[in-house]
MIVEXDO-627072 format. One record per residue (C-alpha): residue number from 1; residue in one letter; x, y, z. Coordinates in nm, 3 decimals. Each point is the difference from the previous one (the first is absolute). Example, Ala and Ser with C-alpha at 12.3 -4.5 7.8 and 13.67 -1.06 7.14 Angstrom:
! residues 2
R   num   residuo        c1        c2        c3
R     1         A     1.230    -0.450     0.780
R     2         S     0.137     0.344    -0.066
This chain:
! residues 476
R   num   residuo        c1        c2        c3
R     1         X    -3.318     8.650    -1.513
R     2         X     0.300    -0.121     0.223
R     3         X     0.092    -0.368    -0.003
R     4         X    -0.035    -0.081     0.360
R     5         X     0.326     0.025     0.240
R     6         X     0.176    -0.324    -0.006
R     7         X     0.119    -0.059     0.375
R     8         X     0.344    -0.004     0.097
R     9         X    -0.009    -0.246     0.259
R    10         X     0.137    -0.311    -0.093
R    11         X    -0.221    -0.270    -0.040
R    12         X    -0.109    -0.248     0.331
R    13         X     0.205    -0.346     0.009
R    14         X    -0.286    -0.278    -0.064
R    15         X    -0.053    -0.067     0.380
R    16         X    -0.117    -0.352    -0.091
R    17         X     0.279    -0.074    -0.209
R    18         X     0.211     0.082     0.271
R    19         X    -0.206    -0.160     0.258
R    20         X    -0.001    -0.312    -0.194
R    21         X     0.419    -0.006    -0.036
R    22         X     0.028     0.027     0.378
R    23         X    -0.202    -0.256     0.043
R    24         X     0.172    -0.248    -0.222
R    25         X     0.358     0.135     0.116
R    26         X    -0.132    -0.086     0.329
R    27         X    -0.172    -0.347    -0.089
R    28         X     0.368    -0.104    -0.169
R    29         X     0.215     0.104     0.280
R    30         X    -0.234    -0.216     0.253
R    31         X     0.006    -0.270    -0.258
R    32         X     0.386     0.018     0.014
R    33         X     0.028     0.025     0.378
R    34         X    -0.278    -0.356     0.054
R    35         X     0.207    -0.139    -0.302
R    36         X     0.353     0.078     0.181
R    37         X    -0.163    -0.091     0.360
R    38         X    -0.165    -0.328    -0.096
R    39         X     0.323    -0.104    -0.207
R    40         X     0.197     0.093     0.304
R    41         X    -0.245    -0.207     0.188
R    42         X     0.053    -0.281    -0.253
R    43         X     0.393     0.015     0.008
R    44         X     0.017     0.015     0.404
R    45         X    -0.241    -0.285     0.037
R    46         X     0.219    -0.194    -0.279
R    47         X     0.331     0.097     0.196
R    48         X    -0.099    -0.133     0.305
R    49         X    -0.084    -0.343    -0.129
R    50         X     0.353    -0.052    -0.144
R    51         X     0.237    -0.310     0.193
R    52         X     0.317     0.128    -0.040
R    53         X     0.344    -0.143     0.032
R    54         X     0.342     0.113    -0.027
R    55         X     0.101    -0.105    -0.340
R    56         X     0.290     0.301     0.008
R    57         X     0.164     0.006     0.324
R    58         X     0.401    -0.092     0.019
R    59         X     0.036    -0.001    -0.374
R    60         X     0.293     0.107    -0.150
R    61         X     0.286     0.011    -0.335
R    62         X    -0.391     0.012    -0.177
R    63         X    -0.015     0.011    -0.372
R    64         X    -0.082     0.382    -0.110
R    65         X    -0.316     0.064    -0.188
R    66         X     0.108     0.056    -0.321
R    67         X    -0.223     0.081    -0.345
R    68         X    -0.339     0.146     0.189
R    69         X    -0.328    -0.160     0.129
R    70         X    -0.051    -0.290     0.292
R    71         X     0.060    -0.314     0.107
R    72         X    -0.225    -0.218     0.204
R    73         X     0.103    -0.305     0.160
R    74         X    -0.334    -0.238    -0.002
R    75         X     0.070    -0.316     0.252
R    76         X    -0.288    -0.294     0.049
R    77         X     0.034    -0.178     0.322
R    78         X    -0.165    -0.344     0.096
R    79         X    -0.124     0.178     0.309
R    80         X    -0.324    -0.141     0.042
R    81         X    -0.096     0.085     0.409
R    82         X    -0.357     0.152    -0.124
R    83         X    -0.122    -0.279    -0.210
R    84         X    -0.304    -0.168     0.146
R    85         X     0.018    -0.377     0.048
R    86         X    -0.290    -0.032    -0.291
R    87         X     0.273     0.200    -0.271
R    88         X     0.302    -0.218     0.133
R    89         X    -0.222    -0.294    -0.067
R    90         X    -0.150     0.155    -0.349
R    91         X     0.310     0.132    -0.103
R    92         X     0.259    -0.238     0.137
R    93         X     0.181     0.243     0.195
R    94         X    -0.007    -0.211     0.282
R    95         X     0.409    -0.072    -0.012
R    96         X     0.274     0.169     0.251
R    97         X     0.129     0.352    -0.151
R    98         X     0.387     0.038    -0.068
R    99         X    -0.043     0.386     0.075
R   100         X     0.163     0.061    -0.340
R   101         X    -0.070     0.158    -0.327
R   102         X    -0.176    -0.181    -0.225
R   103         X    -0.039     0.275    -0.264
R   104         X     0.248     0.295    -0.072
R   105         X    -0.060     0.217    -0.219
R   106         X     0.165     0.324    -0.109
R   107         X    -0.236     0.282    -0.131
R   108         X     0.138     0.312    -0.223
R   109         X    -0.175     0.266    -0.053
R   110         X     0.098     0.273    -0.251
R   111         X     0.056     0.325     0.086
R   112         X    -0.221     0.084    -0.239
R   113         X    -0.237    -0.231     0.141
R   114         X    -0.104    -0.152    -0.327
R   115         X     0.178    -0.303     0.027
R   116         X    -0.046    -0.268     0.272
R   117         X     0.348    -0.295    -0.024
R   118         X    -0.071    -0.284     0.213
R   119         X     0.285    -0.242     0.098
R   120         X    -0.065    -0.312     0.140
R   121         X     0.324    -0.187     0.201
R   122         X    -0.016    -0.326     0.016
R   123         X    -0.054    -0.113     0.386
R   124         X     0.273    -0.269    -0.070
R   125         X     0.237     0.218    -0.102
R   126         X     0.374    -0.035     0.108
R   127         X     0.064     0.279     0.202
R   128         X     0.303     0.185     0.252
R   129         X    -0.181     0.079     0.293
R   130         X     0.221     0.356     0.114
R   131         X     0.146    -0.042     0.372
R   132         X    -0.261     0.074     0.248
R   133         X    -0.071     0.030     0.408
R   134         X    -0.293    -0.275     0.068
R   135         X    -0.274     0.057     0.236
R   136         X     0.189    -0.132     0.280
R   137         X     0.271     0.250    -0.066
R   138         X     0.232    -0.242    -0.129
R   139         X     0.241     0.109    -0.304
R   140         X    -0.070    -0.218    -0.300
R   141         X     0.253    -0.029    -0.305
R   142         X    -0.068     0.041    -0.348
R   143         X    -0.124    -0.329    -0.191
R   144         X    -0.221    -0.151    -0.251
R   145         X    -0.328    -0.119     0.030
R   146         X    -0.294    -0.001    -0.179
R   147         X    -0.160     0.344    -0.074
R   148         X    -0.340    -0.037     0.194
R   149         X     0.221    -0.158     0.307
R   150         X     0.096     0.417     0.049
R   151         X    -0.344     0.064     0.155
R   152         X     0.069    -0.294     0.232
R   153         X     0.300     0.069     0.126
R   154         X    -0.052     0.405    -0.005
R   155         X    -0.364     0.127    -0.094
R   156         X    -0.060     0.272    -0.189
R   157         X     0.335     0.156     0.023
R   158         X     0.205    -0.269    -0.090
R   159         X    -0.247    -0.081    -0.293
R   160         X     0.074     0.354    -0.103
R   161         X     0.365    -0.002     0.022
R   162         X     0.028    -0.269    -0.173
R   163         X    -0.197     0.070    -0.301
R   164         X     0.179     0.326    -0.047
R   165         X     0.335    -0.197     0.052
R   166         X    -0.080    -0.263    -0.254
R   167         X    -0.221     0.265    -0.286
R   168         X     0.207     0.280     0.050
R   169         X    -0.321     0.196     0.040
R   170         X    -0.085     0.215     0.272
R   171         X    -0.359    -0.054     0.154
R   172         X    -0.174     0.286     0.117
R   173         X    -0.293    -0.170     0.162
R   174         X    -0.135    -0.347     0.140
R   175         X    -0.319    -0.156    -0.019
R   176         X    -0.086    -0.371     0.171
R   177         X    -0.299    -0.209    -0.092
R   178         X    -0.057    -0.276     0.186
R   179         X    -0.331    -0.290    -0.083
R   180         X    -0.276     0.185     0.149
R   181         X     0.065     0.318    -0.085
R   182         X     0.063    -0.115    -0.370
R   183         X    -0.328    -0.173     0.041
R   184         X    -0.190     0.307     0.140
R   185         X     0.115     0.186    -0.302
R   186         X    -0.114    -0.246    -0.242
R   187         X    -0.374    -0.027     0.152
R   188         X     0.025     0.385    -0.024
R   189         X     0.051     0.078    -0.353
R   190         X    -0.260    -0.225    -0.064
R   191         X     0.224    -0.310    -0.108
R   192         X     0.254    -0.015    -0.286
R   193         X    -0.036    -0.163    -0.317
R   194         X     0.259    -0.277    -0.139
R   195         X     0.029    -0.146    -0.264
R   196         X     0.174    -0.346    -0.097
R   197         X     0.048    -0.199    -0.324
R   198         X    -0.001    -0.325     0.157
R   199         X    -0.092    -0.139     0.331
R   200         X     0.188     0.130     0.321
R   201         X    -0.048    -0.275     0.306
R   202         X     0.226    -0.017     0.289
R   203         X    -0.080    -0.255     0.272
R   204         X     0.236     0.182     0.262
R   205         X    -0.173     0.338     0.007
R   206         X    -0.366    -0.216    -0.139
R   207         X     0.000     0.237    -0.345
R   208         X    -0.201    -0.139    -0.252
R   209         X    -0.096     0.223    -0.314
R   210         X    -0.083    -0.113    -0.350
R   211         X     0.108     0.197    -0.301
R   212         X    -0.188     0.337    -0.070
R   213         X    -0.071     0.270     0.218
R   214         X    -0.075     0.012     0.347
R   215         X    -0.061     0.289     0.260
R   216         X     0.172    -0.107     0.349
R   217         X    -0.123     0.103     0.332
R   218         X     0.274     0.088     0.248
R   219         X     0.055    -0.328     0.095
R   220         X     0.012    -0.190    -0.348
R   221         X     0.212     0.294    -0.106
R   222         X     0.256    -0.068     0.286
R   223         X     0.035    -0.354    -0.112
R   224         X     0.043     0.108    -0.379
R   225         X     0.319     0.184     0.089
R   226         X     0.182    -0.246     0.277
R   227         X    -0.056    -0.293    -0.259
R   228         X     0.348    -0.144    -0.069
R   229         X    -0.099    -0.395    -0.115
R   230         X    -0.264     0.094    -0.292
R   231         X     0.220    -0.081    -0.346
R   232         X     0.363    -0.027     0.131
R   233         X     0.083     0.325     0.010
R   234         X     0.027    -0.010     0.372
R   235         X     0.114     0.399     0.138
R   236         X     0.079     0.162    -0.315
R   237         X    -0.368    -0.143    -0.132
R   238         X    -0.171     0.125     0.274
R   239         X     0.218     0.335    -0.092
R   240         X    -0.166     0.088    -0.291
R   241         X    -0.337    -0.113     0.104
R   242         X     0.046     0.294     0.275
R   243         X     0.040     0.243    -0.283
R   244         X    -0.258    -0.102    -0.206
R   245         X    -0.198     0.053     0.317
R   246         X     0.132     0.343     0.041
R   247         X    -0.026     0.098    -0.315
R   248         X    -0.411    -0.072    -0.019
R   249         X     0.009     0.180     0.427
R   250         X     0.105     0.298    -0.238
R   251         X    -0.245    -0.036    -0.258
R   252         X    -0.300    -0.038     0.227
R   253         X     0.119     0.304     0.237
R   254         X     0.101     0.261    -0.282
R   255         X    -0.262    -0.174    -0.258
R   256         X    -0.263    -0.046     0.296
R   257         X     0.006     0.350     0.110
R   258         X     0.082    -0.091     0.374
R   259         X     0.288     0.275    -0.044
R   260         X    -0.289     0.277    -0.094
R   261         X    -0.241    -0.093     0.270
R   262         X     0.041     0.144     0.311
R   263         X    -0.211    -0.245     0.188
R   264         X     0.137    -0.301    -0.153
R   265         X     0.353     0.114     0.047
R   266         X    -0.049     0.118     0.303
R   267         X    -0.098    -0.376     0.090
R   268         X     0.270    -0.143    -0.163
R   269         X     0.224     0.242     0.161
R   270         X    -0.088    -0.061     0.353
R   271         X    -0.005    -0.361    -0.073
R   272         X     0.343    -0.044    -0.141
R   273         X     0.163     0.263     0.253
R   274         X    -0.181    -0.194     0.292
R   275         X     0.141    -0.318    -0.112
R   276         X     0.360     0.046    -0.117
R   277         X     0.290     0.143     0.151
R   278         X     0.232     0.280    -0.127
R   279         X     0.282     0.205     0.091
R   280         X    -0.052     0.321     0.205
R   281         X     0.090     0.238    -0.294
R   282         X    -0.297    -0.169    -0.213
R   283         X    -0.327     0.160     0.105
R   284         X    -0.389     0.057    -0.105
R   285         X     0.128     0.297    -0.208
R   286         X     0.239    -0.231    -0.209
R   287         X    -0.294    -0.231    -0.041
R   288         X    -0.212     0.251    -0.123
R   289         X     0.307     0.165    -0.207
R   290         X     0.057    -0.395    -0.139
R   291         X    -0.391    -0.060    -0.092
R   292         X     0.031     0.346    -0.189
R   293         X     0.289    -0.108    -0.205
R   294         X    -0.080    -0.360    -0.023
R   295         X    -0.354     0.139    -0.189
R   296         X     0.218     0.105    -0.252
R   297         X     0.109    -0.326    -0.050
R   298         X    -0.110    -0.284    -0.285
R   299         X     0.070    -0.387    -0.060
R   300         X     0.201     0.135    -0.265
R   301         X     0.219     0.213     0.228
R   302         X     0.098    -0.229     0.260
R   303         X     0.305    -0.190    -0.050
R   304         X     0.036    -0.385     0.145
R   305         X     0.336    -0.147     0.050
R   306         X     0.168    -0.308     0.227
R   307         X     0.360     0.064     0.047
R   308         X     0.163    -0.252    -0.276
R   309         X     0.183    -0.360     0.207
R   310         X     0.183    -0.242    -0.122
R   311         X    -0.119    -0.371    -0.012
R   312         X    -0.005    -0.256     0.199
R   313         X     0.032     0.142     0.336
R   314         X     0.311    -0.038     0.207
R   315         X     0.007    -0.161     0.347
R   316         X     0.150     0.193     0.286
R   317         X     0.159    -0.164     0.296
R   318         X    -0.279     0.003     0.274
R   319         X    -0.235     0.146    -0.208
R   320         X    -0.127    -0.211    -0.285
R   321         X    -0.067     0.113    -0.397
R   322         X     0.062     0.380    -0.088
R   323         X    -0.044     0.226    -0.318
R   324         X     0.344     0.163    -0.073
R   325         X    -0.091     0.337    -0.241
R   326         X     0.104     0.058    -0.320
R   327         X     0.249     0.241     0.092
R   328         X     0.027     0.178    -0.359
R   329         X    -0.385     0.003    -0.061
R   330         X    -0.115     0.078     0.342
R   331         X     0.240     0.323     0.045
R   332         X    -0.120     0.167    -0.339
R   333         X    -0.399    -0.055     0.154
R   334         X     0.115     0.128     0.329
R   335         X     0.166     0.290    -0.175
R   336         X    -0.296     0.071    -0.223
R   337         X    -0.196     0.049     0.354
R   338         X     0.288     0.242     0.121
R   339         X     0.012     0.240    -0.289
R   340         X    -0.422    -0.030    -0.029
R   341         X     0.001    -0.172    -0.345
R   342         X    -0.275    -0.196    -0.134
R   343         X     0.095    -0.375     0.014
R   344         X    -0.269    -0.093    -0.361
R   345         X     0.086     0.086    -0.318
R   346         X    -0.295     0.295    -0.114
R   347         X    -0.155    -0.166    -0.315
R   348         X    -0.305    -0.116    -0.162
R   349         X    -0.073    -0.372     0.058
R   350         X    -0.308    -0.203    -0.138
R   351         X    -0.245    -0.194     0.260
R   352         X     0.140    -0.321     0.046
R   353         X    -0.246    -0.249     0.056
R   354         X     0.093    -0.192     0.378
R   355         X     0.175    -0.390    -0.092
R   356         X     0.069    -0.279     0.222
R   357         X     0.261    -0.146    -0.192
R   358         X     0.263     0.281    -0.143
R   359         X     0.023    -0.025    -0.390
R   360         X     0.400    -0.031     0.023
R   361         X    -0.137    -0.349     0.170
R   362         X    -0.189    -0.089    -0.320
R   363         X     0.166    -0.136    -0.315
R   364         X    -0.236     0.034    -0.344
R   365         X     0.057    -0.105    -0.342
R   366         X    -0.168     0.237    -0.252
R   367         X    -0.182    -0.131    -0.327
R   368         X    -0.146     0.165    -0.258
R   369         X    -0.327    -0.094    -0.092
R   370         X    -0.089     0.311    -0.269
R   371         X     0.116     0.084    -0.341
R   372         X     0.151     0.310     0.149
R   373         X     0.387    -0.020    -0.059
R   374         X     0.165     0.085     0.309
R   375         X    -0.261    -0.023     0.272
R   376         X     0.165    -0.285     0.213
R   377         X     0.287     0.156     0.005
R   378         X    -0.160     0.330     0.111
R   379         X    -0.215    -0.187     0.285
R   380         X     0.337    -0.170     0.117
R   381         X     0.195     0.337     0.014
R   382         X    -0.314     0.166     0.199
R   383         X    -0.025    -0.344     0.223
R   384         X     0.344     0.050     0.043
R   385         X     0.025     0.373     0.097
R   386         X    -0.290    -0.063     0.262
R   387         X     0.272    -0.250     0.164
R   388         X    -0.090    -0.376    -0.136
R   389         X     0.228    -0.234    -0.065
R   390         X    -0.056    -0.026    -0.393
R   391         X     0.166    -0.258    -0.202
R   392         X     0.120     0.243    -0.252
R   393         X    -0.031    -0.199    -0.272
R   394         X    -0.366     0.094    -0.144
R   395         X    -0.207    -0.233    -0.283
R   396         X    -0.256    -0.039    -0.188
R   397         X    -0.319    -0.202     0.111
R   398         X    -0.140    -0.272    -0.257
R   399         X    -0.294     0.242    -0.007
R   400         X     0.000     0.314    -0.190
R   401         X    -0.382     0.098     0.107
R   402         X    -0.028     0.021     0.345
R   403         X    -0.226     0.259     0.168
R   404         X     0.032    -0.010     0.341
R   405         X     0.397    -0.077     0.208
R   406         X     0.043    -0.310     0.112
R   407         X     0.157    -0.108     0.319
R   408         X     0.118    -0.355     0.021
R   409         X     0.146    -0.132     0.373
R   410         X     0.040    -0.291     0.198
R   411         X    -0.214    -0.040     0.271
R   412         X     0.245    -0.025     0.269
R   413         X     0.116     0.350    -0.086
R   414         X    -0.334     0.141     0.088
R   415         X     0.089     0.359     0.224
R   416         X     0.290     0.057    -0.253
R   417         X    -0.281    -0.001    -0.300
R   418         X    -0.201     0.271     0.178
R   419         X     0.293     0.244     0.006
R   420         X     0.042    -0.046    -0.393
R   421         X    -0.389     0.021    -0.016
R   422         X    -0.011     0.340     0.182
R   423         X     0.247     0.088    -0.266
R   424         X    -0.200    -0.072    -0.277
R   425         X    -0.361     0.054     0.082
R   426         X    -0.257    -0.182    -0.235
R   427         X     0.189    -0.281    -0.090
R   428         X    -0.156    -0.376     0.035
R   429         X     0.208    -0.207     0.283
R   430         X     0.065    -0.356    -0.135
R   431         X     0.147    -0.240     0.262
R   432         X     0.212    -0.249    -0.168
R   433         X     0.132    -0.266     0.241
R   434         X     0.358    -0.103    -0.038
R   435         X     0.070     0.301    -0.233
R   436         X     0.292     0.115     0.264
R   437         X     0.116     0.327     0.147
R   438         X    -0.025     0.172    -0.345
R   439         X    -0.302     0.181    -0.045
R   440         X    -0.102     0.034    -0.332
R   441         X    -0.172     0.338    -0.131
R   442         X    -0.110    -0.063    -0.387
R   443         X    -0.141     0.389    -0.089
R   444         X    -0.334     0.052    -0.173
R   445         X    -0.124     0.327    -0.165
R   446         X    -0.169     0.130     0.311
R   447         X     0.368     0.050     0.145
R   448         X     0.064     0.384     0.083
R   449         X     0.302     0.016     0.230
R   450         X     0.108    -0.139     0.348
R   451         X    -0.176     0.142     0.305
R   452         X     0.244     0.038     0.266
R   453         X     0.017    -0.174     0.310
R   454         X     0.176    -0.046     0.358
R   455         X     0.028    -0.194     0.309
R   456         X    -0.102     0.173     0.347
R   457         X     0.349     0.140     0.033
R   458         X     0.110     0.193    -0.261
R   459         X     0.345     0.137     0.037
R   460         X     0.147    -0.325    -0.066
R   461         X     0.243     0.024    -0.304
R   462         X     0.000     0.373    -0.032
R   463         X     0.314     0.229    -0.021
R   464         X     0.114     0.195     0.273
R   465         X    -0.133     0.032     0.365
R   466         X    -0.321    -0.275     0.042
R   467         X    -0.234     0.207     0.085
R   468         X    -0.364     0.019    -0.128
R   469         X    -0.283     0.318     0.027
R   470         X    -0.332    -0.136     0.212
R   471         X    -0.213    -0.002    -0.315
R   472         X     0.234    -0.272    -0.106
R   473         X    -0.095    -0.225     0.316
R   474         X    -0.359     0.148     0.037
R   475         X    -0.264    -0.174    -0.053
R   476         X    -0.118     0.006    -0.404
């Protein structure tokens, strides 16, 4: 018997299979056309809500772009037109506006765009405003001023010439926040969190916040970063309180997921493009392009840095008290922007805990109260490495038994002790009045090593270009 005839037809396609691919092939391409159409829809309705002003026009002998990626130049004006009455009155707003820059700030990003290098310049700054035809169409001359007296006397334009003809640093776009639109932004993210190590109060802008940490509203968060009488400090304070405020904006945006939620950035978006002003060759695409690269972005990868001044201030004729640059120092940080170099050294440092007092501020005189040979003199080294100012000269206790570190202090030196007692956690505080200005650490058995510790500001003492990375200036 025959096996049966095996056909030569070649077999059906599965029509169902086939069916089934169309259908998906069809389902993605009308997913990409509503996804293409509704972000179309989403960067025209951005666009159109852009103020824009003419940060560009006239400007020439510009710095070239040198080493890759792009600059921003961030101004803050005390433009306050759209404050209610109630927020004046809440938030003490209620003075006359210069109609200059209280905040400039020059933003880097690499061309990679894993690195974000923010620059603050002091608003005090001694400055050479480049010649310039006024509104009135009057020639004016070259001369010094102040560097937030360029908005002014110019606007934008000026502002921007002069920045690139004092950093050497071509800008290649322009962004203006005034109060309210800083404010808006704020109330939109959902607040930003602070944090302080001692109390910040400031009866001309009404700021009043104890130590610890604090989430600020737009408002409070306005008057945390115009404060200039809290501790001092006056501008160059209120400086590095901005970037610790930047720094934890970056945290809560990247960390947050804002940057990864369409609906939320979308908010944000229209919000912070409906409130500022830019130049016409920064659009909703470069916003969208900029929350795309700055998702990328950590605490760890963004760079904080005030252009280095000498001290005191100078007076200028006319003018009153400037900050004249550190010439050397501030052309290698402007020249680490050009050729797109990271202004932080990449390496491995422990968590420090937060001090109000800096440890090169505290002077300690180590004892050792333990039979172990060599212990005081180990503490003191450690003590000294963290930046106190040890004696050097290390002894033994009367006491060869003790168990737990002892820390003996007068009374009058009270937020000094707390610095060495961050260092040393676990050790008994014993307030001795009269003792002096010497502390006095006697070492018991229970003593391991010396946890590390630092004021609010970092950078101060360390090599190179001051600049810190915003986990350093986050909050803990």
């Amino acid at each position: 018997m025959s096996a049966p005839a095996r056909s030569t037809r070649p077999p059906r396609p599965d029509r169902r299979r086939r069916r089934w691919g169309l259908r998906i092939a069809l389902f993605v391409a009308c997913l990409v056309l509503a996804v293409s159409a509704i972000g179309h829809l989403l960067v025209r309705e951005l666009e159109s809500g852009i103020h824009r002003v003419d940060a560009f026009g006239g400007l020439d002998n510009r710095p070239k772009s040198a080493g890759g990626g792009v600059n921003f130049l961030v101004v803050g004006t005390d433009g306050r037109d759209r404050i209610t009455p109630q927020e004046k009155a809440l938030y003490r707003l209620g003075g006359a506006p210069c109609h200059c820059t209280d905040t400039i700030i020059l933003v880097h990003l690499s061309a990679d765009r894993r690195r974000a290098s923010v620059v603050s310049l002091p608003r005090d700054s001694y400055a050479m405003i480049p010649a310039y035809t006024d509104r009135a169409g009057k020639p004016r001359r070259a001369h010094p001023q102040r560097l937030n007296a360029a908005y002014a006397e110019g606007g934008p334009s000026l502002t921007v010439r002069t920045v690139e003809h004092a950093t050497g640093v071509h800008i290649d776009h322009y962004l203006e926040v005034d109060f309210t639109s800083f404010m808006k932004t704020v109330d939109v993210v959902g607040g930003v969190k602070v944090c302080t190590a001692r109390r910040l109060k400031d009866d001309h802008t009404g700021l009043d916040l104890p130590s610890g940490s604090h989430v600020l509203n737009g408002g409070q968060a306005l008057q945390y970063v115009r404060s200039r009488h809290t501790d001092g400090t006056s501008d160059l304070g209120r400086i590095q309180r901005q970037q610790r405020f930047l720094a934890s904006v970056l945290h809560q945006t990247t960390a947050g997921g804002i940057l990864l939620n369409p609906v939320r950035f979308n908010a944000v978006a229209t919000t912070l493009l409906g409130s500022v002003r830019a130049d016409h060759g920064f659009g909703a695409e470069d916003l969208m392009a900029l929350g795309r690269a700055m998702n990328g972005l950590t605490p760890a990868s963004s760079e904080f840095a005030s252009v280095p001044v000498i001290l005191p201030g100078k007076p200028l004729k006319g003018v009153g008290s400037t900050l004249h640059w550190d010439r050397p120092k501030a052309d290698r940080l402007f020249d680490a922007i050009r050729q797109d170099r990271p202004l932080t050294r990449r390496h491995a440092r422990p968590r420090a805990t937060v001090v109000d007092v800096a440890p090169q501020q505290v002077r300690v005189h180590v004892l050792n109260g333990t039979g172990t040979a060599g212990l005081a003199r180990r503490a003191d080294r450690a003590l000294h490495a963290t930046g106190f100012a040890t004696t050097g000269s290390p002894a033994d206790a009367a006491t060869k038994d003790l168990a737990r570190t002892v820390i003996t202090y007068d009374p009058v030196w009270n937020r000094s002790v707390r610095t060495l007692a961050a260092a040393l956690p676990g050790a008994q505080l014993k307030p001795v009045p009269g003792q002096g200005g010497v502390m006095q650490v006697t070492v018991g058995s229970d003593y391991k090593d010396v946890h590390p510790v630092r004021t609010e500001d970092p950078r101060r003492d360390r090599p190179g270009i001051a600049a810190v990375t915003g986990d350093e200036v986050g909050c803990a």
